[in-house]
DRENKOL-483244 format. One record per residue (C-alpha): x, y, z; residue in one letter. Coordinates in steps of 0.1 Angstrom, whole numbers, plus 2048, in hexadecimal, padded with zeros to 3 digits. Example, Ala and Ser with C-alpha at 12.3 -4.5 7.8 and 13.67 -1.06 7.14 Angstrom:
BEGIN
((87B; 7D3; 84E); A)
((889; 7F5; 847); S)
***
This chain:
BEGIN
((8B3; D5F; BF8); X)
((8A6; D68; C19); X)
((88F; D4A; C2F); X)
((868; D51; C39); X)
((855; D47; C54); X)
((82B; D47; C4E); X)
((814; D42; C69); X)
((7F4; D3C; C5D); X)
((7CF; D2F; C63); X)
((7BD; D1F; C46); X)
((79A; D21; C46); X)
((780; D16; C2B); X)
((785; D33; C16); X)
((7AA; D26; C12); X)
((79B; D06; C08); X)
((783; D12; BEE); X)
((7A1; D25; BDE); X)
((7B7; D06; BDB); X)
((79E; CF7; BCB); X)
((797; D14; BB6); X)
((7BA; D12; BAB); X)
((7BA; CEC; BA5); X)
((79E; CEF; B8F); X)
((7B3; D0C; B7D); X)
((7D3; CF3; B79); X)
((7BB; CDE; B69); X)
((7AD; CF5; B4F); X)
((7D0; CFF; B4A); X)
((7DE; CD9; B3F); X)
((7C1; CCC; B2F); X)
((7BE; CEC; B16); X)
((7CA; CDF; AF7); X)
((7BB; CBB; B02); X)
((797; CBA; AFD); X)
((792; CDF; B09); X)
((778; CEB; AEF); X)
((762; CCB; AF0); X)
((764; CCB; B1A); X)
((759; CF0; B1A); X)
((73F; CEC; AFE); X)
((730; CCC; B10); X)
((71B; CDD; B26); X)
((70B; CF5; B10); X)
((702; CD6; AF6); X)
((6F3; CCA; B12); X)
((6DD; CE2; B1A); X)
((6D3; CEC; AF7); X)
((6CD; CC7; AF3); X)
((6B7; CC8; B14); X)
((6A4; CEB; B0B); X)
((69E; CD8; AE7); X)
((68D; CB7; AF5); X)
((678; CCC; B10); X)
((669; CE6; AF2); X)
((663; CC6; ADD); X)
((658; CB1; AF5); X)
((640; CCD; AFE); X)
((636; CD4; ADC); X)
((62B; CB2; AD2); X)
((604; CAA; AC9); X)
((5F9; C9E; AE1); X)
((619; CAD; AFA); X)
((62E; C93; B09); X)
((631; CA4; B28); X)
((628; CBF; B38); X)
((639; CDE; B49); X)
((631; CD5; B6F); X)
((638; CB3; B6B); X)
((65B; CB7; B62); X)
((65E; CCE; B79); X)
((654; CB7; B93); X)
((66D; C9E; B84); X)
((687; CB3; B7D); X)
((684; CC3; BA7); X)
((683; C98; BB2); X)
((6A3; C97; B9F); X)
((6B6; CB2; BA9); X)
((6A8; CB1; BCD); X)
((6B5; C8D; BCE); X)
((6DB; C96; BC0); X)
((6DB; CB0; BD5); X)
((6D2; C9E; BF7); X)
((6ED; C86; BE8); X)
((705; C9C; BE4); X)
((700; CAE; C05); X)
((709; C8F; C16); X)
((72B; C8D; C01); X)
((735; CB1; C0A); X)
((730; CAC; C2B); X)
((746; C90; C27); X)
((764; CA1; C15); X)
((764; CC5; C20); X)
((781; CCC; C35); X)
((77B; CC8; C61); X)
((78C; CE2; C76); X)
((7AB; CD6; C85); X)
((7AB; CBD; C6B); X)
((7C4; CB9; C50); X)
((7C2; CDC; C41); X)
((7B1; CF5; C56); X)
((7BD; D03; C73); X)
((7E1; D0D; C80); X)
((7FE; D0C; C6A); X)
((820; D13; C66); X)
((83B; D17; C4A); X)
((85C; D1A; C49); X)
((86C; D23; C2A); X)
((890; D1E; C20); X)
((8AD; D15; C08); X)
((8AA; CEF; C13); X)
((884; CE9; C15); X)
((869; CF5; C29); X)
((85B; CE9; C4C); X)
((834; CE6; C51); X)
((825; CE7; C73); X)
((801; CE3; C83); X)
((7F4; CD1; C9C); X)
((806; CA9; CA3); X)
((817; CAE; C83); X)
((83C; CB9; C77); X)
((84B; CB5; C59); X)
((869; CC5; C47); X)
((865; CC1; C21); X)
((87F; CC2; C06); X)
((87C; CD8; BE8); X)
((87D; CBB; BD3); X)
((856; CB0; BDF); X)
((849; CD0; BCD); X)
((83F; CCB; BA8); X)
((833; CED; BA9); X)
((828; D10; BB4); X)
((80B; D26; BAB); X)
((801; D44; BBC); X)
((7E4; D5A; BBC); X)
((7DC; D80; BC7); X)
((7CF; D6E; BE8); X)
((7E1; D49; BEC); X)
((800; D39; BE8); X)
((804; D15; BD9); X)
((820; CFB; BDD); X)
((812; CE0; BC8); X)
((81C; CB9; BD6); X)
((809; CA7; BB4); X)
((7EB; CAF; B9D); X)
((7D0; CC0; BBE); X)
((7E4; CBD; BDD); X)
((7F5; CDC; BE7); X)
((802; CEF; C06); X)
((7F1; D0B; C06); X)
((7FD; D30; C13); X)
((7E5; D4B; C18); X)
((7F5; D6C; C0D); X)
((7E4; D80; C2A); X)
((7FC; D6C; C42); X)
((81C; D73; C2D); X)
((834; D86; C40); X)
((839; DAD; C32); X)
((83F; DBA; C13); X)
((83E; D96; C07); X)
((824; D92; BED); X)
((815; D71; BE3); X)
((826; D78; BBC); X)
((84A; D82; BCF); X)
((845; D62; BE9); X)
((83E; D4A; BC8); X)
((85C; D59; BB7); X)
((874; D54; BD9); X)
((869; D2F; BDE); X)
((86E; D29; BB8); X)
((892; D37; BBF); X)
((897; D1F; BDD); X)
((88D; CFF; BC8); X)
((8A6; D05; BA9); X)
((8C2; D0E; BC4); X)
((8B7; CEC; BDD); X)
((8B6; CD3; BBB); X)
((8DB; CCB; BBC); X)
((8DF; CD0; BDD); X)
((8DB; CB2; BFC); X)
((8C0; CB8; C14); X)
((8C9; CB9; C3B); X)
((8A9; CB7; C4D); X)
((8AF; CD0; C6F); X)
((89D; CC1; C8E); X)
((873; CC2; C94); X)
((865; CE2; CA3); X)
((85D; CD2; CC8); X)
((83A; CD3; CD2); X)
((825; CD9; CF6); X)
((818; CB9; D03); X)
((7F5; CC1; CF8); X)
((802; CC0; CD3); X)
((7FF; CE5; CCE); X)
((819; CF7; CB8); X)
((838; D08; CCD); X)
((834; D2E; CC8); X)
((853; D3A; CB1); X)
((861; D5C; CC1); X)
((859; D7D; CAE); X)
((881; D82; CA4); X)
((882; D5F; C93); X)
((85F; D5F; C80); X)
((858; D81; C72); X)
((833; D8A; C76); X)
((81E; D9B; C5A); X)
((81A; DC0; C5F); X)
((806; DC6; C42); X)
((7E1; DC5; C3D); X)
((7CE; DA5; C30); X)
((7C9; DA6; C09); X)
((7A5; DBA; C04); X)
((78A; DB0; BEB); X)
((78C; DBF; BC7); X)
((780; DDF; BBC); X)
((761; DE8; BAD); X)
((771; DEC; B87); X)
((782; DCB; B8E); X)
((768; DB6; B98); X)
((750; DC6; B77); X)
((768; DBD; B60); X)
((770; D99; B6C); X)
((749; D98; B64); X)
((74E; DA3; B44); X)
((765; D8C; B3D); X)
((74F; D6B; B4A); X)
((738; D7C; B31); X)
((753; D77; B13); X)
((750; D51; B21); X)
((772; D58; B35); X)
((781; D49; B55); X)
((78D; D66; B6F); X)
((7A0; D66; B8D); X)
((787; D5C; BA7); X)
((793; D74; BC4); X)
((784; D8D; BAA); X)
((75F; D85; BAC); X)
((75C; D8F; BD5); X)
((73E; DA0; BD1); X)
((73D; DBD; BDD); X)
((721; DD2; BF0); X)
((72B; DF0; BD5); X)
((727; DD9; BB9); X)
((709; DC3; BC2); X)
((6F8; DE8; BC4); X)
((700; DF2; BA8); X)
((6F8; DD3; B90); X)
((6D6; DD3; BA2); X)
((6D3; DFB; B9E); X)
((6DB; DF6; B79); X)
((6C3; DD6; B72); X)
((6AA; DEB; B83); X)
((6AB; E08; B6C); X)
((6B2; DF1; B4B); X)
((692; DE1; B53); X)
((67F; E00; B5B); X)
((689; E0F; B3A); X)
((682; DF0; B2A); X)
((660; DF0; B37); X)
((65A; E13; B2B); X)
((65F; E0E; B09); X)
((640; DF5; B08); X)
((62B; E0F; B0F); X)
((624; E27; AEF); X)
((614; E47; AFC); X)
((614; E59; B1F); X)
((61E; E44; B43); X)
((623; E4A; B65); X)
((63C; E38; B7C); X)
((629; E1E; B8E); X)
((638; E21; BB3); X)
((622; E07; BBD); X)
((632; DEE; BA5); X)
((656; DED; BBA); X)
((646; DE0; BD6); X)
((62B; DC8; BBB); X)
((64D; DBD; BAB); X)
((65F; DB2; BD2); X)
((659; D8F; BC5); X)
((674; D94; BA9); X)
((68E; D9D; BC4); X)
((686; D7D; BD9); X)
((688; D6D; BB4); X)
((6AB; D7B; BAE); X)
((6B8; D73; BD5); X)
((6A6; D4F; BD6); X)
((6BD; D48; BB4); X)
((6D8; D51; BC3); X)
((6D8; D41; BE5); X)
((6CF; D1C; BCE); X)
((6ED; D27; BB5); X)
((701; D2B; BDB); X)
((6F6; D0D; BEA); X)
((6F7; CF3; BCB); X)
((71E; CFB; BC3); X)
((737; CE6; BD0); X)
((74E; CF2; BE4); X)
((72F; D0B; BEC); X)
((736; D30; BE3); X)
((72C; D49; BF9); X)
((706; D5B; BF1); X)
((71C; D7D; BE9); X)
((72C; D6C; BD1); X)
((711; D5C; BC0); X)
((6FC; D7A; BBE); X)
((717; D8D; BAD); X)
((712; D70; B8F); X)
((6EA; D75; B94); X)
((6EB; D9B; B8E); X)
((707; D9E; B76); X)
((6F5; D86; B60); X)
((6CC; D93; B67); X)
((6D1; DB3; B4C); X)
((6D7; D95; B33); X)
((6B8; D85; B3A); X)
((6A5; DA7; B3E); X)
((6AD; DAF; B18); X)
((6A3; D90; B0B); X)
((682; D8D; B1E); X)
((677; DB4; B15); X)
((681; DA6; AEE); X)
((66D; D8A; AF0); X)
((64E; D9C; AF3); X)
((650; DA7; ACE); X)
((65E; D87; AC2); X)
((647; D69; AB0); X)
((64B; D47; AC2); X)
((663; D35; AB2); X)
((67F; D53; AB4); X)
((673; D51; ADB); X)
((680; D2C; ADE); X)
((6A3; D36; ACC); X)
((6A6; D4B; ADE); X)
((6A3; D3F; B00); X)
((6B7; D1F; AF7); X)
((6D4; D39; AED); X)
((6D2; D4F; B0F); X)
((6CD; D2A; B21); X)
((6EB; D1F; B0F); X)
((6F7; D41; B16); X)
((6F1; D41; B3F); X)
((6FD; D1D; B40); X)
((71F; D29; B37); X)
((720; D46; B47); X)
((717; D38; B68); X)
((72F; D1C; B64); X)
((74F; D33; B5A); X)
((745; D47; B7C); X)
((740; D29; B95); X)
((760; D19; B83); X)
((773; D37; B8C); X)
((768; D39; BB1); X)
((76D; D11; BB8); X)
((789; D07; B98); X)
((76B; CEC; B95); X)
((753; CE5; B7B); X)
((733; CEA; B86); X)
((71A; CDC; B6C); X)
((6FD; CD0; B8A); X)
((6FE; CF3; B99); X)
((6FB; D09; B7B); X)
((6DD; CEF; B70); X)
((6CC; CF0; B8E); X)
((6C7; D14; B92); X)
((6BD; D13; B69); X)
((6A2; CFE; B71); X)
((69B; D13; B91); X)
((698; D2E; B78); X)
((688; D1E; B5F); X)
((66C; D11; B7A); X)
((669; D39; B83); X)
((662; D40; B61); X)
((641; D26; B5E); X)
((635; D31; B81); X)
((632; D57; B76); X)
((625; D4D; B4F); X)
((60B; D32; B66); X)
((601; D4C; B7F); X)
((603; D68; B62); X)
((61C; D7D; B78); X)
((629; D9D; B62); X)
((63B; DB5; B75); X)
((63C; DDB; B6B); X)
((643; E00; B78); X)
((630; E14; B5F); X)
((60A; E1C; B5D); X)
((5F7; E2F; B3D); X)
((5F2; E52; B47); X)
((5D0; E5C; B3F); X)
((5D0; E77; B23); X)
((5BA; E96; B3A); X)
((5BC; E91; B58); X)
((59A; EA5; B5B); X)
((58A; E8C; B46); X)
((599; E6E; B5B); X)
((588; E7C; B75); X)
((562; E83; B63); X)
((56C; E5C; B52); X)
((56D; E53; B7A); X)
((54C; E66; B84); X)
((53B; E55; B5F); X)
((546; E31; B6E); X)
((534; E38; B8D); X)
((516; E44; B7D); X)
((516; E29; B62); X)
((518; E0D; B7C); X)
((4FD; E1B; B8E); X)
((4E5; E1D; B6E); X)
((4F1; DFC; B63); X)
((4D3; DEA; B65); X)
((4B9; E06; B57); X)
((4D4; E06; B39); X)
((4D2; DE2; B34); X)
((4AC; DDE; B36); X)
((4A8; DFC; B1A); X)
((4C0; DEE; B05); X)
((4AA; DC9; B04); X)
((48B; DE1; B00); X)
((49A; DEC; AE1); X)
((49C; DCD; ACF); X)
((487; DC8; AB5); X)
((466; DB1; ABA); X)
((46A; D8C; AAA); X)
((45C; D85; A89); X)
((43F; D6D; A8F); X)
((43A; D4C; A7C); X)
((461; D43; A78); X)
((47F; D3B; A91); X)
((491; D5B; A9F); X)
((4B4; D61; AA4); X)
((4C0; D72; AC4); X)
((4E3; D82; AC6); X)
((4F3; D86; AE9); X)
((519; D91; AEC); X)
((532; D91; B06); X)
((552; DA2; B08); X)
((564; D9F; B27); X)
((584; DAE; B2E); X)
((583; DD7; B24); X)
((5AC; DDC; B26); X)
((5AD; DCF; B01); X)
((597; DDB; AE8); X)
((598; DB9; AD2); X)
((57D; DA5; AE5); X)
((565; DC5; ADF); X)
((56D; DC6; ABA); X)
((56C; D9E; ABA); X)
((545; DA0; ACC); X)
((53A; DBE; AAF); X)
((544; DAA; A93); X)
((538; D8C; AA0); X)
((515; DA2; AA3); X)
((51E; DAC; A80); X)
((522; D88; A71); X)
((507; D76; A83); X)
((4EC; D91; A7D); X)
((4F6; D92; A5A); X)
((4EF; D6B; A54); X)
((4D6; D63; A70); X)
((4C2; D83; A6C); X)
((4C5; D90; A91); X)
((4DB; DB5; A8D); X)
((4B5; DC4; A97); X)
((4B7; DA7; ABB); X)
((4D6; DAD; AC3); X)
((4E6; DB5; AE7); X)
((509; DBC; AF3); X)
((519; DBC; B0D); X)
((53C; DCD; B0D); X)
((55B; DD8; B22); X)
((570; DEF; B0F); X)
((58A; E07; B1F); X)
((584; E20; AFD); X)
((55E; E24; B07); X)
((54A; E13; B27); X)
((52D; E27; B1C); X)
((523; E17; AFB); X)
((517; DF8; B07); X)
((50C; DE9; B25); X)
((525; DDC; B3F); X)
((52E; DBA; B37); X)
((531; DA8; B5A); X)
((51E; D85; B68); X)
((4FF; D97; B77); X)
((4F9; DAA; B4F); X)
((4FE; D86; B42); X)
((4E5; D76; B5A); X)
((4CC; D95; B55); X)
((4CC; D97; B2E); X)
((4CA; D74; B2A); X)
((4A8; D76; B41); X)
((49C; D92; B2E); X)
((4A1; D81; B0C); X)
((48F; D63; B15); X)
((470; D7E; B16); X)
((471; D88; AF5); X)
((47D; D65; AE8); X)
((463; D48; ADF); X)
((473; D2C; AF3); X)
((46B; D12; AE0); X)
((471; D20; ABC); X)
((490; D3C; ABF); X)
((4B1; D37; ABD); X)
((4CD; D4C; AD7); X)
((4EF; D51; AC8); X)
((50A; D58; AEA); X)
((52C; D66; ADF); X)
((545; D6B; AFC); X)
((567; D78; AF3); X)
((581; D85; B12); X)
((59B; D72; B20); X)
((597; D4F; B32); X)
((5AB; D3E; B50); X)
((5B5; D16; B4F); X)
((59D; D17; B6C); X)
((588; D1A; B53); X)
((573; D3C; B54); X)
((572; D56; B40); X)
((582; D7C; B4A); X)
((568; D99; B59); X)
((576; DB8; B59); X)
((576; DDE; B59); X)
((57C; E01; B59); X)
((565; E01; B7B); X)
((57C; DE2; B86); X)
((580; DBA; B86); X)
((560; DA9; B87); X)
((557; D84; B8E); X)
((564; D6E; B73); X)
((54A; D5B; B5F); X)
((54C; D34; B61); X)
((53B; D18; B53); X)
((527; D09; B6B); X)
((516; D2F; B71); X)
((512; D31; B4C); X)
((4FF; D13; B48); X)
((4EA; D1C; B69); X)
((4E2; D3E; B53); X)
((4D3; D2F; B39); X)
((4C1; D14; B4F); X)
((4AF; D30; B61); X)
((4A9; D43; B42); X)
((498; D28; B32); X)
((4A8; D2F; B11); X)
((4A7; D0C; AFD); X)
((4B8; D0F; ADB); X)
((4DA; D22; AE0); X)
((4FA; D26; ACC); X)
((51A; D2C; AE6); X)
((538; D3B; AD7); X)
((555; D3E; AEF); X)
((577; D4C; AE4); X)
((590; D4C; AFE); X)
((5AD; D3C; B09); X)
((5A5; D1B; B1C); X)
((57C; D1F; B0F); X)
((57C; CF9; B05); X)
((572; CF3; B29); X)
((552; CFD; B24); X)
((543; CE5; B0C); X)
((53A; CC9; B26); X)
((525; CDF; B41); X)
((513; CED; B21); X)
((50F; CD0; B09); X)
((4EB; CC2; AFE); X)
((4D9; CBB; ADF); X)
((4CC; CDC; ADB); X)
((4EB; CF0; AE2); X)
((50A; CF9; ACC); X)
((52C; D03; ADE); X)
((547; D09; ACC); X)
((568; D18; ADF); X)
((586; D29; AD1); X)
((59F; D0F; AE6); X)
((5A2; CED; AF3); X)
((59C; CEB; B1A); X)
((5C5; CE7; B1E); X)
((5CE; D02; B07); X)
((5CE; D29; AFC); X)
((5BF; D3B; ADF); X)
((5D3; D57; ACF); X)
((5D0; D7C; AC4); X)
((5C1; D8D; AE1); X)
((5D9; DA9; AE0); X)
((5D2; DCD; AD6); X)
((5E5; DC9; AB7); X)
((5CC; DB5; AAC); X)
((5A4; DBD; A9F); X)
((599; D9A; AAB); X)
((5A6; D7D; AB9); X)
((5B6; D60; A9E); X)
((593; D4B; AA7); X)
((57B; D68; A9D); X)
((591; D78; A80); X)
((58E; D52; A77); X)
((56B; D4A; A80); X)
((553; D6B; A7F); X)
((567; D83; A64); X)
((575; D65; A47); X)
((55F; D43; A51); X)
((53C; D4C; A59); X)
((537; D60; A3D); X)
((53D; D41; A22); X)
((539; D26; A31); X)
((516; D11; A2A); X)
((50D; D09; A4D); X)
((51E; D12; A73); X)
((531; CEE; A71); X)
((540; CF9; A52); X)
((54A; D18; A61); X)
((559; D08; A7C); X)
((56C; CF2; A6A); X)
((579; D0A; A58); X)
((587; D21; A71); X)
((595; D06; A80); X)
((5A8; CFA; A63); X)
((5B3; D1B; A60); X)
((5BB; D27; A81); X)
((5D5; D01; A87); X)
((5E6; D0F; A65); X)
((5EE; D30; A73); X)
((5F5; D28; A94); X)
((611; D0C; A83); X)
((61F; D26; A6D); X)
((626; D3F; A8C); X)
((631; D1E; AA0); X)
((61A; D1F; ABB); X)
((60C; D02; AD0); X)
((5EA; CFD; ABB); X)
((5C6; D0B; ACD); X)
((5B4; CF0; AC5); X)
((590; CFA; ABC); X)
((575; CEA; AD0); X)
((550; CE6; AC3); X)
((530; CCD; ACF); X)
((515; CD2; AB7); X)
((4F3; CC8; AC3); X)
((4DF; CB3; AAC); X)
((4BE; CC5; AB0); X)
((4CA; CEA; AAD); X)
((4DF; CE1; A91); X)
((4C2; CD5; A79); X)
((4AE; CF6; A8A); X)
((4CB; D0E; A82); X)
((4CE; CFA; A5E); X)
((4A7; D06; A57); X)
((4AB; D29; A60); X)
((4C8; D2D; A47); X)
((4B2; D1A; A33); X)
((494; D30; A39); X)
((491; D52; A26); X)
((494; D71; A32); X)
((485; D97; A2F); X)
***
């Protein structure tokens, strides 16, 4: 068989491929030793992680909370990392060190000579245990990870790394029996550098350097790391043609995902690519920590060919979840965890031949920290809007907006005209309601029967006053928004006897941790209603005896800034937590389908009726396995025994 020359540079890349392929020769022995349980370690791990964070963050009261594991789990990983950064510094390869830079091979019957700079060795055949080869390297194994290693792009034509692996097998089995007679060193320059072999003795290659895979290539060595597979790590390159079109495709999965939420007529939302930029910088700042956490580090290409060919995955799985009760939620996202975790670790393994548990659970609890910020900051990204059904009467509905806002307050002040005079000789009760937020018609229904119930057993349907946003009609009812609040409740205290009547205040809308409660409108976002301006109200009103409903996520914040003997608050949620129901699917939140349509109606006094709901309300939310709302109330001593006589007291 005919000797080879190779003249060669190894670079990092050649580095991260023999170590690629040492991991590989690993897999390869320890398969039927331990394989399954090494391969199913991580995702126990994980499902056992996911598991203690749900439960740990289900308990009563919760035994932690989601930003302080986050903190703790970023202090950890920020830690190993600066750790390990100091070790990989302190193994990866220098130039004109031990492996890269210059080299060259001889190859023949008796051995091989290696040459680089100050060193010359000829080696027998006899010092190989084995060779591997790849589409890109050669491999001429000494023991278990130490290898010379031959890049193919530096083989000399037609030789392919396959035919070069095959001819050096040939020279072993024909050098076994045979002695070795070591020819003399290759003399070198005085400065150490390698003497130039002539053209006629050491072929060079003529043929072009080994290009990246194709396109089909590259997709199905995904699709295989999807069947929890190992490819040839040459395969995931990442090219431009590729990264376009996963993106391209995630881009139209998700907008025809997001379609299908919407029942009746849309229009594309152009405004939402640039609103949804943030998801981009989401999808690239993954990738760059997937990048920079592996050891030895794979290029950002690379790792953003893992990013996007797993993102359609998650895509699905989010859309579902919007339709899904809680507890099928949490399954499910420890299965596509579990799912990612080996996903991510089959990819990285193929591109290093390492396992890489740290990285793939760092950039799971990058993602996983993502997730909380957007729920926190109540991020939801979309591309479609509801078209309105005439445009002609989109437009009048825009002219009526403009008019109503300007007649607001000659609205208000006739609707309060209207009520009907207080009986004399007893304690009146006064209804006011408040629904905030008009995109969802449940906090208007909520406020009606709340009307409804409270009129029906306090005797005020005849002084009752709403105040209502409702996309479905902004005309019905004056415009719910702070100023309204402030004016009604000055205008009530006029027909009110202060020291005798009783106000009921229901607010329903949506409410912020912040602790406010949601403003808004066809005619646009208004100032949110807090606390602290709520209890100024009724200062300034001089309204004494009141009953405060509040149903709204977070409403348990306003008990303290309101409590006194002669007050009654009672809030759908604790201060930490969220009520549930306020979706269109529903008539009325759980708290008033609880509270105002099945309580109130039975129950002997407003105690009982709170009680009640809240029994009921912790039984339902268990059942659907949701974190429970936790009722608030205060109940005033003096406007308790006052509400307890007009009950009491009978009525025409």
């Amino acid at each position: 068989m005919e000797s080879f020359s190779v003249r060669t540079t190894l670079n990092l890349a050649d580095w991260q491929a023999l170590m690629r392929e040492a991991g590989n020769r690993f897999k390869g022995e320890n398969r039927e030793k331990g394989s399954l349980l090494m391969r199913a370690a991580p995702t126990a791990l994980w499902l056992l992680f996911v598991a203690a964070f749900i439960f740990m963050l289900n308990t009563k009261p919760p035994l932690i909370r989601p930003l302080g594991i986050l903190i703790s789990l970023v202090g950890f990983f920020g830690t190993w990392w600066l750790q390990y950064f100091v070790q990989r510094r302190a193994f990866t390869p220098r130039a004109r060190g031990s492996f890269i830079g210059d080299h060259e091979f001889d190859f023949e019957a008796r051995g091989f000579r290696s040459r680089r700079v100050n060193s010359d060795a000829f080696n027998s055949w006899s010092l190989i245990t084995d060779i591997s080869h790849t589409e890109s390297h050669l491999f001429l194994w000494i023991e278990g990870y130490s290898a010379y290693v031959v890049p193919g792009r530096d083989l000399p034509a037609p030789l392919t790394t396959e035919a070069a692996a095959t001819r050096l097998r040939g020279f072993m089995a024909a050098a076994a029996a045979e002695p070795v007679i070591e020819p003399e060193p290759t003399p070198q320059t005085a400065q150490g550098e390698i003497t130039a072999v002539p053209p006629s003795e050491s072929p060079q290659p003529d043929s072009p350097a080994a290009g990246p895979p194709s396109v089909v290539q590259e997709l199905l060595a995904l699709l295989r790391l999807h069947g929890w597979g190992f490819v040839d790590g040459a395969r995931l390159f990442g090219r431009d043609v590729t990264l376009i079109l996963l993106g391209v495709f995630s881009l139209a999965l998700w907008i025809g995902l997001d379609r299908l939420t919407y029942e009746g007529e849309v229009d594309l939302f152009i405004y939402g690519f640039t609103e949804n930029a943030a998801l981009v910088l989401a999808v690239l700042g993954v990738a760059w920590l997937l990048s920079r956490a592996s050891r030895p580090r794979i290029n950002l290409r690379q790792s953003l060919l893992l990013v996007l060919a797993f993102l359609p995955i998650f895509i699905v799985m989010f859309w579902i979840a919007n339709w899904l009760p809680r507890v099928v939620i949490i399954v499910m996202a420890i299965l596509v965890t579990a799912w990612a975790e080996r996903f991510f670790g089959a990819g990285l393994r193929s591109l290093t031949g390492r396992r890489q548990w740290v990285p793939v659970t760092t950039t799971l609890v990058g993602v996983l920290a993502l997730l909380y910020l957007s729920s926190h900051f109540y991020y939801s990204p979309g591309f479609w809007i509801e078209r309105d059904p005439d445009p002609e009467m989109a437009a009048q509905t825009r002219r009526n907006n403009e008019q109503l806002v300007f007649e607001q307050s000659a609205r208000l002040n006739a609707d309060i005209s209207s009520l009907a005079p207080r009986i004399a000789g007893q304690p009146n009760v006064f209804f006011l309601g408040f629904a905030g937020y008009a995109r969802q018609k449940v906090f208007a229904e909520e406020i009606g029967l709340a009307a409804k119930r409270i009129g029906v057993r306090y005797g005020s349907a005849q002084r009752s006053l709403l105040l209502v946003n409702d996309h479905r009609d902004s005309l019905k009812y004056p415009l719910a928004t702070a100023p309204s609040l402030r004016h009604s409740l000055n205008a009530l205290s006029q027909h009110m006897d202060l020291e005798e009547d009783v106000l009921f205040l229901a607010l329903s809308s949506h409410g912020s941790e912040g602790g406010t409660v949601s403003v808004s409108n066809d005619q646009g976002y208004w100032r949110d209603l807090d606390a602290t301006e709520l209890a100024d109200m009724l200062r300034e009103s001089g309204i004494r005896w009141r009953v405060i409903v509040v149903s709204a996520c977070y409403s348990g914040s306003f008990v303290e800034p309101l409590r006194n003997e002669n007050t009654i608050i009672l809030t759908a949620a604790a201060a930490d937590r969220t009520s549930f129901g306020c979706s269109d699917e529903n008539d009325v939140t759980y708290f008033g389908e609880a509270f105002y349509r099945d309580a109130l109606p039975k129950a002997a006094s407003l105690r009982a009726a709170f009680d009640a709901a809240k029994a009921a309300i912790k039984e339902r939310e268990t059942q659907e396995g949701m974190t429970p709302s936790n009722p608030q109330s205060s109940f005033g001593a003096a406007i308790e025994q006052r509400l307890m006589a007009i009950e009491a007291a009978p009525r025409d």
